[in-house]
C-alpha positions as CSV (number, residue, x, y, z in Angstrom):
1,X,-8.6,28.6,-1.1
2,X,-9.8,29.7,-4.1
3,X,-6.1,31.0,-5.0
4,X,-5.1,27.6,-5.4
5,X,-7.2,27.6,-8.8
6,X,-5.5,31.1,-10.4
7,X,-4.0,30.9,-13.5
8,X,-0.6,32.4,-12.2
9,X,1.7,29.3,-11.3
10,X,2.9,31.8,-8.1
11,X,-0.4,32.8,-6.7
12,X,-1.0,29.2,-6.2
13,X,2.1,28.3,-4.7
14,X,2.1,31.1,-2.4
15,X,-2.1,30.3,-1.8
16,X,-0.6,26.7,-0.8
17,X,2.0,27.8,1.6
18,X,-0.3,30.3,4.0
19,X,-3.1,27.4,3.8
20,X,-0.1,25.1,5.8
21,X,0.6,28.1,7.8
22,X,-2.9,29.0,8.8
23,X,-3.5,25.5,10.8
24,X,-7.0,24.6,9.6
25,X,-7.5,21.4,9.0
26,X,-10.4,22.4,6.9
27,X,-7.6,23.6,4.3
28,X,-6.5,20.1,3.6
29,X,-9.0,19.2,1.2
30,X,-8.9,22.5,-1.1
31,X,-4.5,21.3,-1.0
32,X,-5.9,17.5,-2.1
33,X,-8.2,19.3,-4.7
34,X,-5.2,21.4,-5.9
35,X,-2.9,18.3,-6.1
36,X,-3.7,16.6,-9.5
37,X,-2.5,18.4,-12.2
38,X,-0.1,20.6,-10.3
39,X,3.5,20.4,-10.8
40,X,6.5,19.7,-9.1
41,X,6.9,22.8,-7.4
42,X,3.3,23.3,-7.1
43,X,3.2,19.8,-5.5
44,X,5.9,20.1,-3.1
45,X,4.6,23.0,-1.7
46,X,1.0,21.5,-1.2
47,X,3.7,18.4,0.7
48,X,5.1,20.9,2.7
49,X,1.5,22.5,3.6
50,X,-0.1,19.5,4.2
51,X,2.8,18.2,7.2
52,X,2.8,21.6,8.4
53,X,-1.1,20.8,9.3
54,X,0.0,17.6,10.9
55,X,-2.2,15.6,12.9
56,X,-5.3,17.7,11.9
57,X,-4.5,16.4,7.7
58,X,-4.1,12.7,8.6
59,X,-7.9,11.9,8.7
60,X,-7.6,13.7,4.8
61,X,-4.5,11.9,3.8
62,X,-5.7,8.4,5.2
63,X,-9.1,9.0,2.8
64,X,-7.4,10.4,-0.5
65,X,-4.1,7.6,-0.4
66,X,-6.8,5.1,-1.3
67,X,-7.9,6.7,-4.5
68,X,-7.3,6.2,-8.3
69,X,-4.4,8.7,-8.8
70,X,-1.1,7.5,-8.2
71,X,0.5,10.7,-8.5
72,X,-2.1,11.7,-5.3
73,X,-1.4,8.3,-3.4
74,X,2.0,9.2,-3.1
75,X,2.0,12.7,-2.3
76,X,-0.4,11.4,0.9
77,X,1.6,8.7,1.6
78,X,4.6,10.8,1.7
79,X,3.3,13.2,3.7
80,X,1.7,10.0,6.1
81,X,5.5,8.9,6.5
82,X,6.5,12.1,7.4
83,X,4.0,13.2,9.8
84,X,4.4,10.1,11.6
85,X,1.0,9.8,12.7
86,X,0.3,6.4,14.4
87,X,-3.5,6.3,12.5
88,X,-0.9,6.3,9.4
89,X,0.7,2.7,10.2
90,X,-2.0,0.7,8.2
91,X,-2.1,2.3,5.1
92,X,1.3,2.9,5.1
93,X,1.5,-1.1,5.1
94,X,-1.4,-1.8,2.7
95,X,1.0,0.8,0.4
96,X,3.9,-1.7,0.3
97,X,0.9,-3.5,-2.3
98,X,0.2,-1.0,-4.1
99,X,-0.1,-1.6,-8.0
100,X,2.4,1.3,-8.9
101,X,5.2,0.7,-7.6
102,X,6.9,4.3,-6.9
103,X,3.7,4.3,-4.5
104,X,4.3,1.4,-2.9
105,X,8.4,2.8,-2.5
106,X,6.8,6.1,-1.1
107,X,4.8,3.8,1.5
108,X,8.1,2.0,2.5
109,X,9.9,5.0,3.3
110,X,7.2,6.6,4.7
111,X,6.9,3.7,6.9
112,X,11.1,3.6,8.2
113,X,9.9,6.2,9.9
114,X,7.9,4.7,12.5
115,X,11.1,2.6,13.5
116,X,10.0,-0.2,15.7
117,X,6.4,0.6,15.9
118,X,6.5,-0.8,11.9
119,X,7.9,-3.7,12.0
120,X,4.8,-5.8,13.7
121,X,2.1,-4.8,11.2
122,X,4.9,-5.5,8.6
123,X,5.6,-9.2,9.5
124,X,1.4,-9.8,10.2
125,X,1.5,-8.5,6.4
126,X,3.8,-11.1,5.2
127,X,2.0,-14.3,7.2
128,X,-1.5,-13.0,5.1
129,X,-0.1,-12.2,2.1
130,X,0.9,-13.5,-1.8
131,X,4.2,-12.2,-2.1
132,X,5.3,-11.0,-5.0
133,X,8.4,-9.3,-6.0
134,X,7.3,-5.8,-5.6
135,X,6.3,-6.6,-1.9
136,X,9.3,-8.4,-1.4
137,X,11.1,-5.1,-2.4
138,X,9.5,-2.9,-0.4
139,X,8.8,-4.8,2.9
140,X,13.0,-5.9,2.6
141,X,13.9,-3.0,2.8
142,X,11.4,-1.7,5.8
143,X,12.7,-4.4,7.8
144,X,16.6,-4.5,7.0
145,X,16.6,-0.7,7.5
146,X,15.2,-1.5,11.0
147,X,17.5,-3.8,11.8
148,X,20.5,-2.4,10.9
149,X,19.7,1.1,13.0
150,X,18.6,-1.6,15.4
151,X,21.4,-4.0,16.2
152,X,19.2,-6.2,18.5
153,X,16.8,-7.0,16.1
154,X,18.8,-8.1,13.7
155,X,18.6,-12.0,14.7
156,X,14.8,-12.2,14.1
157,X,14.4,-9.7,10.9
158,X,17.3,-10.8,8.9
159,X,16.1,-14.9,8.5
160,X,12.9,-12.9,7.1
161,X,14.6,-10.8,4.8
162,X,17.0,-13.8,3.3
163,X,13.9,-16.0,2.9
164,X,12.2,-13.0,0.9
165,X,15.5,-13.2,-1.1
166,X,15.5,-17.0,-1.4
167,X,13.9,-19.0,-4.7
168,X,11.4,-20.5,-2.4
169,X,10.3,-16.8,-0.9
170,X,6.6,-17.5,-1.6
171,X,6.9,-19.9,0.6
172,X,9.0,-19.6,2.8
173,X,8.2,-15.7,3.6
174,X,5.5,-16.0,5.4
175,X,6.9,-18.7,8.1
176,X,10.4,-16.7,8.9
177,X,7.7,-13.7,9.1
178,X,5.4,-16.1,11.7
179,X,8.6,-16.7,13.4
180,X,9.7,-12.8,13.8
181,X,6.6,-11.9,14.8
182,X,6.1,-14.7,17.8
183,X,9.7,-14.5,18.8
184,X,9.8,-10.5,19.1
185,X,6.8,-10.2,20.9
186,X,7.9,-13.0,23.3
187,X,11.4,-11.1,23.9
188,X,9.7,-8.0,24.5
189,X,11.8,-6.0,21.6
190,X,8.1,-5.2,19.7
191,X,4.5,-4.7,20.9
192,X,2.1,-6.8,19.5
């Protein structure tokens, strides 16, 4: 772990990579430790190492995508999305709020990968929420990516996305969302 600290840009990158290999979730915080500051190459390997851990780096991840650095919120939300870990869904969705917005991007994508399982904690999102035009970004283009690898859902989620798209989206947003939500559940198509 201590490798990941060495002057030599390829001791650290190699210290990164057998830390993923080894399986220890106890190796996840020396990766988070290791992330600001670190380069591009440096940081995708510390991606890579941190999905390899999986499920055992979520509890980590969940912790450090709440901090102060950006640059560390997206790395954990990216590898949140990718991992696909269920304990994931809620701060993937707080993410679509994020005040940077290549965060709050990362968060979205991350979150197209839960498919279905997304799209309620999505839609409760938009009933709560101010919307703003970052969140109307981010959470358009969770749900119309849904829908269109989803045919069938496509009837409920698309009202939502043109009202996020309309002048009165403020307003209107949160009751096509409302409506979504009710009619999906009561079709069966999402669980509540």
């Amino acid at each position: 772990k201590r490798q990941l600290q060495d002057p030599v840009p390829a001791v650290k990158i190699q210290a990164a990579k057998a830390l993923g290999r080894v399986g220890d979730s106890s190796a996840v915080p020396a990766l988070l430790k290791a992330l600001p500051g670190s380069d591009e190459q440096m940081s995708s390997q510390i991606f890579t190492s941190l999905v390899q851990l999986g499920h055992a780096a979520v509890p980590a991840l969940i912790e450090a995508s709440t901090g102060n650095s950006a640059w560390t919120r997206w790395h954990c939300l990216r590898a949140l999305g990718e991992i696909g870990d269920a304990r994931a869904l809620p701060v993937l969705v707080n993410a679509l709020e994020d005040s940077d917005h290549s965060v709050a991007w990362v968060g979205a994508k991350g979150l197209v990968h839960f498919g279905k399982r997304g799209i309620a904690p999505v839609l409760r999102l938009l009933t709560k929420t101010e919307m703003t035009p970052w969140l109307v970004e981010t959470a358009s283009y969770v749900l119309s990516t849904e829908y269109r690898s989803n045919p069938k859902l496509k009837p409920y989620l698309e009202p939502v996305v043109q009202s996020m798209r309309g002048v009165a989206f403020r307003v209107a947003t949160t009751n096509a969302a409302h409506k979504a939500l009710t009619q999906l559940i009561e079709q069966g198509l999402i669980k509540a």
